[in-house]
C-alpha positions, 0 to 999 in steps of 0.5 A: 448627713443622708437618710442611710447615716442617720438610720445607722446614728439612730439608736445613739442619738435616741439615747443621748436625747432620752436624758434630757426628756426631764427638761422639757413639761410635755412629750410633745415639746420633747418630740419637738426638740427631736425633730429639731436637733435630727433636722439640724443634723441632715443635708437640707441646704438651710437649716433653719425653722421653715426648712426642717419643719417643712421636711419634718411635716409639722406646721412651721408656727409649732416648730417656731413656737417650740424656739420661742414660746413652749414651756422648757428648762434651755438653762437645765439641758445646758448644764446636764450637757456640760455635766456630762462632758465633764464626766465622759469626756472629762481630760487632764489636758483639757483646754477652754477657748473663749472667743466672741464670734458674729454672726452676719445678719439682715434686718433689725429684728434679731436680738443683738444685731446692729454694725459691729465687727463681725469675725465670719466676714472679716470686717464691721458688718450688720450682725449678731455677737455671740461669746462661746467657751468652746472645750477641747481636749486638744488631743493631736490624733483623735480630739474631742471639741464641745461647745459649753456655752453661748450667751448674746452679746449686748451692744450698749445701744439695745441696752440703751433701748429697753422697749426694743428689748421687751419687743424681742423679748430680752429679759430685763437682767440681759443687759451689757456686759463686755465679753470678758465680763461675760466669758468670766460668768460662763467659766464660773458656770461650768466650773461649778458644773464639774468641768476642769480645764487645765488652761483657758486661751483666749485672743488679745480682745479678753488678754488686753483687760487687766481686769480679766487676768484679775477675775481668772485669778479669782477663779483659780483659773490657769490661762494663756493669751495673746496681748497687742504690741502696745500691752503695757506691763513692767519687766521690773518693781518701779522704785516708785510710783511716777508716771515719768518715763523711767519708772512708767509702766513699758509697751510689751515690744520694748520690753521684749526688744530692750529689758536683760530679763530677754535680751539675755536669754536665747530663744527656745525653738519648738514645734507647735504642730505638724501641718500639711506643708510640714512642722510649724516652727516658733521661736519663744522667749519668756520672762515675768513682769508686772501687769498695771493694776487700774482697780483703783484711782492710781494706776500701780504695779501688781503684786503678782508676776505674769509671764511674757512671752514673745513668740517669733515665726520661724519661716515668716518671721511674724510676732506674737505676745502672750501673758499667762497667769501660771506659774514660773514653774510652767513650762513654755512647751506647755504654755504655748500648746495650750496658747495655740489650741484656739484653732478648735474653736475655728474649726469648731465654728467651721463644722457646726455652720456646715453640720449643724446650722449653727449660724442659721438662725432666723428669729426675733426672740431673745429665747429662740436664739439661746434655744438654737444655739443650744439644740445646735450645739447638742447635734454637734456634741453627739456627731464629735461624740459619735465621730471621735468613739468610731475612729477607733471602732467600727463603722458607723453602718455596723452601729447595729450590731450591738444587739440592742436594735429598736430596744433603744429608749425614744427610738420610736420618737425619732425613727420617722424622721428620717425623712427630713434626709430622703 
């Protein structure tokens, strides 16, 4: 943003920060957070410490001291910012996506960072993995899309190396989890934070685990997500648990190409959304099946049935494959907007590296990345806030004429840093 939006923003976001000033011991390090979250929010090329310090005029260390060492509750504000979706932004149809997103660094310094497959460049990369729960409303004319949480994903090579850990200053409870395992916990976060989501959906990395469709169950969770072909399940109860061919468990393909339980049904066309080019059209069909459960020494036939879906591109003709843990009675209308809702967390990831330097980080300290993430994530909940309440409002240059003016608590504490866009 420029100097004459941030003036106009001004009174909000003094306001939206006023409730957090209880997580931070001194009002010198809340004043830091200010100057951090306004200059993440401005139009400096690059928004990590160095640059906004320098534009704020306060010493670079302070600022970096402020990620790294001074005295606040990161884990507080996280869970006053997802209390406070769930109480203003809170919807029935509200969608969870959980995604595992890389971030390409240099070095070898930043907590995390070693070749792995990076998601920002497409291929395996020297970079540092992050699992997000994005939440979205998935409203089609006016959404409202939030980031609850963002937690570092630990290769089992650092875990492996704890003094390399203590170098970055990675706690001793830090240690690898996969990222199912990890989106498991967060959801379990916000869930007891007030949040509810009619469905969480998520790509084939998490739908491929049984283990993880047991542990949504477990939180009486709803969810949709994409399998791969090879996704092993069984259309019908085997008669008897054999690993011969006939009663083994079946590839996700040749159950939707060959069982009645699909070959029997047509397909049903639906619209998923309006793009530019026109509507997109899938084709989908659905049945329940057994997943295979491997929890113990045997791998056998859930009790509890899954839907397949098989969803096929109308124009191009592409397949994809979806289970969900709801109910027969769900409809696939709803199933599959809730399955092709991941497009908010893209477009999230998209928004926030522009706006809110998301991806700028530039630390050697486990608590600076969480800090980042987390001040980064709250400069994007403010704009989506602000963005979301003026498309039905006035502009965002008549925000003034509420009458309150400079009455706003903490107005005095970000007023001067206006600067950082001049």
């Amino acid at each position: 943003m420029n100097a004459d939006q941030i003036r106009s923003l001004q009174p909000e976001l003094a306001v939206l920060l006023e409730r957090f000033r209880g997580c931070f011991e001194r009002e010198a390090t809340f004043a830091h957070c200010q100057r951090y979250v306004l200059g993440l929010m401005t139009d400096l090329k690059r928004k990590s410490v160095e640059p906004i310090a320098l534009a704020a005029g306060v010493a670079v260390r302070t600022l970096q001291e402020f990620l790294s060492h001074f005295a606040w509750d990161e884990f507080r504000l996280r869970t006053m910012l997802q209390q406070r979706v769930a109480d203003r932004q809170g919807s029935e149809q509200a969608i969870g996506v959980i995604d595992g997103s890389g971030h390409a660094k240099q070095g070898d310094k930043t907590p995390g960072v070693q070749r792995q497959w990076c998601g920002e460049t497409g291929k395996v990369y020297n970079c540092v993995v992050g699992q997000h729960l994005l939440y979205t409303d998935n409203d089609s004319k006016n959404p409202f899309s939030c980031m609850l949480a963002s937690d570092l994903y630990l290769p089992k090579e650092w875990d492996a190396d704890r003094r390399r850990c203590r170098a970055a200053r990675i706690p001793d409870s830090v240690v690898y989890q996969p990222k199912w395992r990890i989106a498991i916990d967060q959801l379990a976060e916000v869930l007891s934070n007030g949040i509810r989501l009619a469905w969480v959906t998520f790509d084939e990395e998490y739908g491929n685990v049984p283990a993880f469709w047991f542990s949504l169950n477990a939180l009486g969770q709803r969810g949709i997500g994409e399998v791969p072909s090879n996704f092993l399940c069984w259309p019908t109860y085997p008669s008897c648990h054999s690993r011969q061919g006939p009663h083994a468990a079946k590839r996700a393909d040749n159950v939707c190409r060959y069982s009645p339980v699909f070959t029997e049904q047509g397909w049903y066309r639906m619209t998923v959304k309006q793009a530019i080019r026109g509507p997109v059209v899938w084709e989908v069909k659905t049945a329940r099946v057994h997943l295979v459960d491997t929890t113990e020494f045997v791998s056998k036939p859930t009790d509890r049935q899954y839907g397949l879906i098989v969803a096929r591109h109308a124009r191009t003709g592409e397949i994809k494959y979806f289970v969900s843990n709801a109910s027969a009675k769900a409809t696939l209308k709803e199933m599959m907007t809730a399955a092709f809702a991941r497009w908010h967390v893209e477009k999230w990831f998209e928004r926030a590296k522009q706006e809110c330097g998301f991806g700028a980080f530039e630390v050697r300290t486990y608590v600076s990345l969480i800090r980042h993430w987390l001040c980064s994530s709250l400069a994007m909940y403010f704009l989506t806030a602000q963005t979301q309440r003026l498309r039905g409002e006035k502009s965002a240059d008549h925000l003034r004429a509420s009458g309150r003016g400079g009455q706003h608590p903490g107005l005095q504490r970000v007023e001067p840093l206006v600067a950082l866009a001049g």
